[in-house]
N, C-alpha and C positions, 0 to 999 in steps of 0.2 A: 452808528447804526440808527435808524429811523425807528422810533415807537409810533406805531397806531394808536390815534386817538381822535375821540369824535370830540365835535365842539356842537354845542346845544344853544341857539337863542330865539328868543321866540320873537315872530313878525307880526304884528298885529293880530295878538291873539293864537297863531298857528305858530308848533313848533318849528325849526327847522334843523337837523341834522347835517353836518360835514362831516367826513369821515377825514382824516389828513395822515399822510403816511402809510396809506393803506392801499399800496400794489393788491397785494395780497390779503382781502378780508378776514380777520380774523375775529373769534364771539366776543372776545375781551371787552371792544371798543361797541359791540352791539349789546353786549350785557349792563353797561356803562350807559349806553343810549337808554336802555330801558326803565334803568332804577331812576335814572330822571326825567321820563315819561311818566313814571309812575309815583312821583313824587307831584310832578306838575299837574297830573290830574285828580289827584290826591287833594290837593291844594285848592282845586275848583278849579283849574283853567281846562280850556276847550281840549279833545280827546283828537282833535286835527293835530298828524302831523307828516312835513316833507321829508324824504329821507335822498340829501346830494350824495349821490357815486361817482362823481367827477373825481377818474383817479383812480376808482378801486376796477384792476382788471381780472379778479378773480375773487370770487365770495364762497365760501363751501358748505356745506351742508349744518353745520352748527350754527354759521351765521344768518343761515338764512334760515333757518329754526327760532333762530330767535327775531326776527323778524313778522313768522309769522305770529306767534306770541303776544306784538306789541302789536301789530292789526288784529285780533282776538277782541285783546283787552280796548282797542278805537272801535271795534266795532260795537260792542255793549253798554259804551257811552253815546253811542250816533256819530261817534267821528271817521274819520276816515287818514291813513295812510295813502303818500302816493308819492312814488320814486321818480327820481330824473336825473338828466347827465348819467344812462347807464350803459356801462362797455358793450359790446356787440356779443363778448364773449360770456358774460354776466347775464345780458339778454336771451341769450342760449339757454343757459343751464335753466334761468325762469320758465323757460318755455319746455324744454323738454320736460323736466319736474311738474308742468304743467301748474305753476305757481304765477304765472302772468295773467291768470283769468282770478285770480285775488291780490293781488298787487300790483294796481296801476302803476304803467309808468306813462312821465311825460317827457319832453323831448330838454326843460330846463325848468328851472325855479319857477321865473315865469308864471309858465302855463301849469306849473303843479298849482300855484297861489291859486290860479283864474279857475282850475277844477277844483280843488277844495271849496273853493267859495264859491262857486254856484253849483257844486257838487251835493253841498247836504240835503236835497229832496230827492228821497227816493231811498232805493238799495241797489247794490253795482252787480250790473248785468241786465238792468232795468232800462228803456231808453229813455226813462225821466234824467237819467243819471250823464251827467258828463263826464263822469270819469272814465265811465264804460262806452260810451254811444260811440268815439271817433277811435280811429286803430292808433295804438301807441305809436310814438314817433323814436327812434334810437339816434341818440346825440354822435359826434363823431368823439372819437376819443382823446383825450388827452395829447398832445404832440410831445410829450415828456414821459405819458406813461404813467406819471405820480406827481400830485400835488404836494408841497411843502407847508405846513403852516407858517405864516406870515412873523416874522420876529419882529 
């Protein structure tokens, strides 16, 4: 059986989040994300962080609760959160929830790196703001459904 679980490293300065094992999003691995978010900015590192959905074809309400939570807490440092590689199906429930007008997403790692860094002037919704100014892009999905973590 496959455990979910997130792996945390940081890219020059900006966290970034994989989620692995995670068809099915569950908080565990998002509550896990957080405590070393908040350990990391505890610490003094930047309140930027990417969070990869490559993989997860369903996220639900707990998780994406805690999600908002940890863009809360990026927001009152001046960082910023911002999602990529996200399922179409996942892209939905953002949208309905109406949680995709605070949770950028981008189309892959990439382009979250390229918004975050030239993203911190401004606030999102601002056309200062690149995270905000161009319409999100939806990755295709995984051809497998789910990532493995690498042995």
């Amino acid at each position: 059986m496959l455990k979910p679980s997130v792996e945390v490293r940081d890219e020059n300065g900006i966290l970034v989040a994989e989620f692995w094992d995670c068809l099915r999003l569950d908080p565990a691995p998002v509550q896990d994300l957080r405590a070393r978010f908040d350990a990391h900015v505890r610490d003094g590192g930047r309140a930027d962080l990417i969070v990869d959905l490559n993989g997860v074809g369903f996220a639900g309400s707990a998780a994406l609760g805690g999600f908002v939570g940890i863009h809360k807490q990026a927001r009152q440092k001046s960082g910023h959160v911002v999602f990529c590689n996200v399922d179409p199906t996942v892209r939905e429930v953002l949208r309905v929830s109406k949680l995709d007008t605070l949770l950028p997403v981008t189309a892959d790692k990439a382009e979250a790196l390229a918004a975050i860094a030239g993203g911190g002037k401004g606030d999102p919704g601002t056309e200062s703001n690149p995270l905000q100014a161009s319409k999100p892009s939806v990755s295709a999905p995984s051809p497998l459904g789910r990532r493995r973590k690498p042995k």
